[in-house]
N, C-alpha and C positions, 0 to 999 in steps of 0.2 A: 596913464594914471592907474596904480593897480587899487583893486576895490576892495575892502575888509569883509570878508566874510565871517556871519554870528549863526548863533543859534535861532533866529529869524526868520534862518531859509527854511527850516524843517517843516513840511505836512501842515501840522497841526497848526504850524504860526501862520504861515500864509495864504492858509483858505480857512480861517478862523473865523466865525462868527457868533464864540459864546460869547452869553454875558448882550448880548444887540438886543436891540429891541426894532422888530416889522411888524409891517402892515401890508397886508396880500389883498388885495383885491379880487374878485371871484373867485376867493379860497375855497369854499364848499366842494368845490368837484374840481376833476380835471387836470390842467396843468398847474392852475393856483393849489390850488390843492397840494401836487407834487412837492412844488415848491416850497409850502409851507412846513411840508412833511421833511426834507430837505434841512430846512433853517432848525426847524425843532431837535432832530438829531444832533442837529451839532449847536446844540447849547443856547440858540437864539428865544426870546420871548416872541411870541408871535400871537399877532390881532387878526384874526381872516375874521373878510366880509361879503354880503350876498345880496339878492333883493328876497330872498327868502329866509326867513327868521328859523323855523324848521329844518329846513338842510344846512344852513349855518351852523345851528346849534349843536344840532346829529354830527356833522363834522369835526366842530372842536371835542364835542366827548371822545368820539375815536379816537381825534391825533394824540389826545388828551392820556387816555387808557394804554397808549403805545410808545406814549415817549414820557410819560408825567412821572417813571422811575427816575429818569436818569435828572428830572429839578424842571424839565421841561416844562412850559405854560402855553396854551393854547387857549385864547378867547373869541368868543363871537362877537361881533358889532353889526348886525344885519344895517344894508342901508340901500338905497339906488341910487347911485353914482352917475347916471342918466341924468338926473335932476341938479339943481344947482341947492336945491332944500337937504336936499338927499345931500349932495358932498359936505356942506354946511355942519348938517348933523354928523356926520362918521369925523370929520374935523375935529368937532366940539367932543365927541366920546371918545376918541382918542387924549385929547390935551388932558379932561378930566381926570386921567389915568396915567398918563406920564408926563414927564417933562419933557422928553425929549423923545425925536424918530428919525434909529439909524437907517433904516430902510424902507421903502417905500414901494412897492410890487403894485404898477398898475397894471392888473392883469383880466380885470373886468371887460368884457367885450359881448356883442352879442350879432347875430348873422339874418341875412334874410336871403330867401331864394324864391323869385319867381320868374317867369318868359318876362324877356327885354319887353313886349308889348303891353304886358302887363302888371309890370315894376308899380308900386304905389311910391306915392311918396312919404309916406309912415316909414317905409321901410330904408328909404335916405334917411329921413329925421330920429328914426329911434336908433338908429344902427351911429350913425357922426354922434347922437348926445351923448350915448356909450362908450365909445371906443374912440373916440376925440376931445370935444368938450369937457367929458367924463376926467380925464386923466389933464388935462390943462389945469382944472380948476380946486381936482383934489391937491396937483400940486401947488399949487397958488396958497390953498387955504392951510396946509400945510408945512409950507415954508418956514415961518419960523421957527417949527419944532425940527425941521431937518438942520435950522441956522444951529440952532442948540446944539444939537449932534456933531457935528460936524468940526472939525480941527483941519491944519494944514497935514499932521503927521497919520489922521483915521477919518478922511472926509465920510460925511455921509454919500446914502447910494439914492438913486430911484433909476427903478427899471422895468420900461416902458413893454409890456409885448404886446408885439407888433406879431406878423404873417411873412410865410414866405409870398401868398396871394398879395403883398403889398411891394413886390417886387418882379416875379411876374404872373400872368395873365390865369386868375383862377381857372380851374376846370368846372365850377359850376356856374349856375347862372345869379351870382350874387353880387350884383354890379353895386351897390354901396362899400361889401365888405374889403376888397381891396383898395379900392381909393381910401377908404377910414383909414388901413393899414399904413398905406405908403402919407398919407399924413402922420401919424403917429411918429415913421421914421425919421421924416422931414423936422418935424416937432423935438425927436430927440436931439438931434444931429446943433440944431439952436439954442434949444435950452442948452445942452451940454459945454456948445462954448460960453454960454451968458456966465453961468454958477459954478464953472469950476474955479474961479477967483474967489469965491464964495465957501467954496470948500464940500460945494455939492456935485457928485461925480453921476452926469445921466448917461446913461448908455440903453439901448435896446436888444431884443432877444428875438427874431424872426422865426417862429415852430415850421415846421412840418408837418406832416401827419403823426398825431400823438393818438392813442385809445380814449377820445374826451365826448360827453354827450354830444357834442354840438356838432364835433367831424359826424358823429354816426347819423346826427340828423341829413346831416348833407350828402352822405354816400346812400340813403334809404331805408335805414333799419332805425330808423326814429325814436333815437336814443334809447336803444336796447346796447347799452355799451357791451354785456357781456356776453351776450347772443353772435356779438359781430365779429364775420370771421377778418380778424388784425390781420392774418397772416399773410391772407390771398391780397389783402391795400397793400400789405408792406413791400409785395415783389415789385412794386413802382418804384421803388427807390435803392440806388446802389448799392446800398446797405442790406436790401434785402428784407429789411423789416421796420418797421415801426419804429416811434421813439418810446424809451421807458422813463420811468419817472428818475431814474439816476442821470440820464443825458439832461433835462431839462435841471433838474435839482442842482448838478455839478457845475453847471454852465455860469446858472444864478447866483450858488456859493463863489465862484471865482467873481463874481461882479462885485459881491458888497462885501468881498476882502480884501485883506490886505492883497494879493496877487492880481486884484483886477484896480489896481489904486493910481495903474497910469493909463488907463483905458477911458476916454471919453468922447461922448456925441457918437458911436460907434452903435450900426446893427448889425447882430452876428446870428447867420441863421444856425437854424441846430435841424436842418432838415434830412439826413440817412445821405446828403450829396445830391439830392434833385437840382436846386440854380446851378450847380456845377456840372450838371450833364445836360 
């Protein structure tokens, strides 16, 4: 059967996301961040959120000052996504303000490292309410507005990041934060089949080592991001370096466009080739 080719297939059509409307979660810094920076560029409205009101805010004015030429909009919604109050609210301030959410970035997470011996258990419960709980219940409470969005012909997106530590065996001692991960996977891989009749397309994004406070807390420079030398981490990985905010950005614009529209319940890492060596 031969297939019609349009003006469709070009660039701009198929990893398009003007005119959308996301929601980032841990937008403030890091790889939310990227990623917000990412959608904003190409045309999208964008909500990042944090549990800090202050680094939220600081964040939307820059993406704000950087992209707000080309009709860009960048808002803060500070909230803790840990909490069930917390998702509740970022829910409720988001509907307030749109009808509808094409996107949906749970990319809120947070890590803990201590000796196996002396692992608390704060550090299971605050780490799963974040980066599990967290993203179950934002999408939950969220649902409808994704229903909204969403058609057979431009489904909505939510996309889950996840870890490559959720697939295999971290290098630190942070025994919550990969089990969280490989839950998250798990998570998407279900959700994904549930709502794609639904016309919600989930998929996950598994990092590597990116430039973000929370690696540098973990590698010892305690979150001194720009003190830290990237370059000497990145010879860890095939690639020879680090990820930049274009790998992670690209990755994500291919999920909640048209070109990532037959992709679902799928984690795809973005890690320089580490699982693969």
């Amino acid at each position: 059967m031969s297939t019609p080719y349009d003006d469709d297939m070009k660039i701009q059509d198929l990893f398009s996301v003007d005119g959308k409307v996301a929601l980032v979660t841990g937008g403030s810094r890091g790889i939310g961040e990227m990623i917000a920076a990412g959608y904003l560029a190409n045309g999208a409205k964008v909500y990042i959120s944090s549990r800090k009101a202050d680094a939220c805010n600081d964040t939307a004015g820059r993406l704000n000052e950087q992209y707000g030429d080309s009709g860009a909009e960048c808002v803060a919604l500070p909230a803790d996504v840990s909490t069930i109050e917390g998702v509740q609210a970022l829910a409720s301030a988001v509907a307030e303000r749109e009808e509808k959410l094409d996107i949906l970035v749970n990319n809120a997470g947070v890590s803990w490292g201590a000796p196996l011996a002396e692992f608390p258990e704060k550090g299971w419960d605050k780490v799963m309410d974040t980066n599990v709980k967290g993203v179950f219940f934002l999408l939950q409470a969220l649902l409808p507005m994704l229903e909204a969005a969403g058609t057979a012909e431009e489904p909505s997106r939510v996309i889950n990041i996840g870890s490559i530590d959720g697939i295999k065996s971290p290098a630190f001692e942070t025994f919550s934060y990969g089990p969280s991960k490989a839950a998250v996977h798990a998570m998407t891989k279900q959700l994904g089949g549930m709502l794609a009749p639904r016309n919600i397309l989930v998929n996950a994004i598994a990092p590597g080592p990116f430039p973000t406070w929370m690696l540098s807390t973990g590698i010892g420079t305690g979150g001194d991001v720009e003190g830290t030398d990237w370059d000497a981490l990145g010879e860890i990985t095939p690639r020879g370096r680090v990820g930049t905010a274009e790998d992670i950005a690209g990755l994500a614009l291919y999920l909640a466009s048209r070109a990532g529209s037959f992709t679902v319940g799928e984690t795809i890492s973005c890690d320089g080739g580490i699982l693969a060596s």
